[in-house]
C-alpha positions as CSV (number, residue, x, y, z in Angstrom):
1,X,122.5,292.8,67.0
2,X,120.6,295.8,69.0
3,X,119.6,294.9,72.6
4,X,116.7,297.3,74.1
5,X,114.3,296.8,76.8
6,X,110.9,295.7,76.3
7,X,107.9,297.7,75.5
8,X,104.2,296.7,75.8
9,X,104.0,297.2,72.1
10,X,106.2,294.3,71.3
11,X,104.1,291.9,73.7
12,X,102.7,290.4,69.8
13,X,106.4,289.6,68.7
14,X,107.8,288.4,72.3
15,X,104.3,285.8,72.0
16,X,105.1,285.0,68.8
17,X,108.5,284.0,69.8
18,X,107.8,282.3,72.4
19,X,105.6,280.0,71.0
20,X,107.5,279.0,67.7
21,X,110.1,278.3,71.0
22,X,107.6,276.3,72.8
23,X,106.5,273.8,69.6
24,X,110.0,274.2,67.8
25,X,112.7,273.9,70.3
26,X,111.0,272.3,72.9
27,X,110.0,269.5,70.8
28,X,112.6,267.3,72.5
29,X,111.8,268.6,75.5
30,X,108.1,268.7,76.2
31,X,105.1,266.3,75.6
32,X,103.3,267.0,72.3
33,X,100.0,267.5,74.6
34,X,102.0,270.1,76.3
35,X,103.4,271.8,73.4
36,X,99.9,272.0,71.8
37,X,98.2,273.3,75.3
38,X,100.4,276.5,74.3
39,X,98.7,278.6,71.7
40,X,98.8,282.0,70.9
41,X,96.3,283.5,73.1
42,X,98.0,281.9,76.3
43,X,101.3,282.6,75.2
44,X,100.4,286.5,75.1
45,X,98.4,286.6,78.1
46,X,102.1,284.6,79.8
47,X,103.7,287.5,78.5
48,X,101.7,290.4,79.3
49,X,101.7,289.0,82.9
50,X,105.5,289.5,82.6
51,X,105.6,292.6,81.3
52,X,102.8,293.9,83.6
53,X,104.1,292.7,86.8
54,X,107.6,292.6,89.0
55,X,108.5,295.6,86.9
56,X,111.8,295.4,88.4
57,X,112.3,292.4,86.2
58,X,114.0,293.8,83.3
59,X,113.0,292.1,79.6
60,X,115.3,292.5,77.3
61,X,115.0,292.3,73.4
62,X,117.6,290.9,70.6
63,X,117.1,292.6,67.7
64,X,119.1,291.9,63.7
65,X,117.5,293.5,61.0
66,X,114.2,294.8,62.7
67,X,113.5,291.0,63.6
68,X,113.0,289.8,66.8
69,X,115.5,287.4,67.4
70,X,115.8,286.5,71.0
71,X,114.7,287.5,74.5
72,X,115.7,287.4,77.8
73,X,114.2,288.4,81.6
74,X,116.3,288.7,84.7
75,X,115.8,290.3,88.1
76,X,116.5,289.3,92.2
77,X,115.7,285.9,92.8
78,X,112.4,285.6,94.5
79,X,114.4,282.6,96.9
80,X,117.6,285.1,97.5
81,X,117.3,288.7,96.8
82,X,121.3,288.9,97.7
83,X,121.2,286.9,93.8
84,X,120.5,287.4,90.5
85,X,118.1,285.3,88.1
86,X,117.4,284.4,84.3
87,X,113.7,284.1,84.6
88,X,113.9,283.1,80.9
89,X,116.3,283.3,77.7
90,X,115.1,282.6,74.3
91,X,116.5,282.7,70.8
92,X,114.1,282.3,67.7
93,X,114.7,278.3,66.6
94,X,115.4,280.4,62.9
95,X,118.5,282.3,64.9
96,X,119.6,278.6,66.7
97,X,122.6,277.6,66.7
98,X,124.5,281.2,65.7
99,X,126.0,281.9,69.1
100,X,123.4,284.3,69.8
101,X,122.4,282.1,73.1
102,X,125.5,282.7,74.0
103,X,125.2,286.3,73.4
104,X,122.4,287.2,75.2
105,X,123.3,284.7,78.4
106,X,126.5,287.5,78.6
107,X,124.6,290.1,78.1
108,X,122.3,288.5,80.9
109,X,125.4,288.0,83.3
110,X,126.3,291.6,82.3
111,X,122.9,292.8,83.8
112,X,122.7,291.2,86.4
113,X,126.0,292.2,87.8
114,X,124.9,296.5,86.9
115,X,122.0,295.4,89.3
116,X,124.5,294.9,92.0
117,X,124.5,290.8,92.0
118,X,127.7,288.8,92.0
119,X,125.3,285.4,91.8
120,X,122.9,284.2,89.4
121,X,120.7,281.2,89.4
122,X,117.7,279.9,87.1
123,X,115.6,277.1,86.4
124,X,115.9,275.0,83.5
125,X,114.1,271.9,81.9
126,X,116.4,269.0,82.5
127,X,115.7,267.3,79.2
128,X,116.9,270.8,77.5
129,X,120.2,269.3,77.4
130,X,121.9,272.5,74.8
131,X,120.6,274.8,77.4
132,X,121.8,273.0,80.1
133,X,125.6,272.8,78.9
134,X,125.2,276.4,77.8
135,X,125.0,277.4,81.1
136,X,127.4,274.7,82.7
137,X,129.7,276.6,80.0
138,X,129.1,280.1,82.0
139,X,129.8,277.8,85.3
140,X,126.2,277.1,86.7
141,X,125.7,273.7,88.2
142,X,122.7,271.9,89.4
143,X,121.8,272.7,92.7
144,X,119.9,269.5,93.8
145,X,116.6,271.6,93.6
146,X,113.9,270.5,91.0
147,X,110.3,270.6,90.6
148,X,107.7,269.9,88.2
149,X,105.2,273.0,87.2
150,X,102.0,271.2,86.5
151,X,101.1,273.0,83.3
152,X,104.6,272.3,81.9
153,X,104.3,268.6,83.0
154,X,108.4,268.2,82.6
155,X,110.6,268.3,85.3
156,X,112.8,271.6,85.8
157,X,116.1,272.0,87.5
158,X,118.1,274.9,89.2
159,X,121.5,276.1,88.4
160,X,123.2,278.9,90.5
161,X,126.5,280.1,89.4
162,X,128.0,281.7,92.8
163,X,130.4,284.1,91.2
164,X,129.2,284.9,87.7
165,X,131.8,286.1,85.7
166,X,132.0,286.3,81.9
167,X,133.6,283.6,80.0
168,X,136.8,285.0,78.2
């Protein structure tokens, strides 16, 4: 697996992604109304806006074979800039279940602390529960923080890990 950063040029691929993500894995997760409200042409223009803006948000691409595999965005965290944060981390629902979450959360944490950060924290949906105990696994815990993004209509929770280190 090749890692590179992400190139305007790839914005089709990261929004295809994305949205077999959004409908596949998230059908546990997400109403079916809000799963369907994603479609193509909102999932690039989500995209583009992230590779557009807060350029010092790094995205980061997984690739095997020239395929597009997974994805990941991390930068300060817009509550603490003395922290890191996993704005997202997606693997392709055809990759799931091959480690390679796993791989790109380390290689995540690995950035993170080259940006100078020691702590890390993200927001998750609490009804993804494999997320949520990938990350407990890498020792993020709830914070007591939550909140509800309208357009996602699913409650979301925050994790910090306060000493990231990489699980040996």
């Amino acid at each position: 697996m090749k890692l590179r950063l992400a190139h305007a040029s790839d914005l089709p691929d990261i929004a295809n992604l994305f949205l077999k993500c959004w409908t596949i894995s998230y059908a546990d997760v997400l109403s079916e109304e809000t799963r369907e409200a994603m479609t193509l042409v909102s999932a690039v223009e989500l995209w583009e806006k992230a590779l557009t803006t807060n350029l010092e948000r790094k995205t980061v691409l997984a690739i095997e074979n020239n395929e597009l595999l997974g994805i990941f965005r991390v930068g300060s965290d817009p509550k603490d800039s003395l922290r890191g944060h996993l704005f997202s981390l997606y693997i392709s629902p055809d990759f799931a279940g091959k480690g390679f979450g796993k791989t790109l959360l380390e290689a995540a944490i690995e950035e993170i602390k080259t940006q100078g950060f020691n702590a890390m924290s993200l927001w998750v949906f609490d009804e993804n529960k494999i997320a949520k105990s990938l990350y407990a696994k890498y020792g993020f815990v709830a914070t007591g923080e939550s909140r509800t993004t309208p357009e996602w209509n699913a409650l979301e929770i925050e994790m910090l890990n306060p000493q990231i280190t990489l699980k040996s």
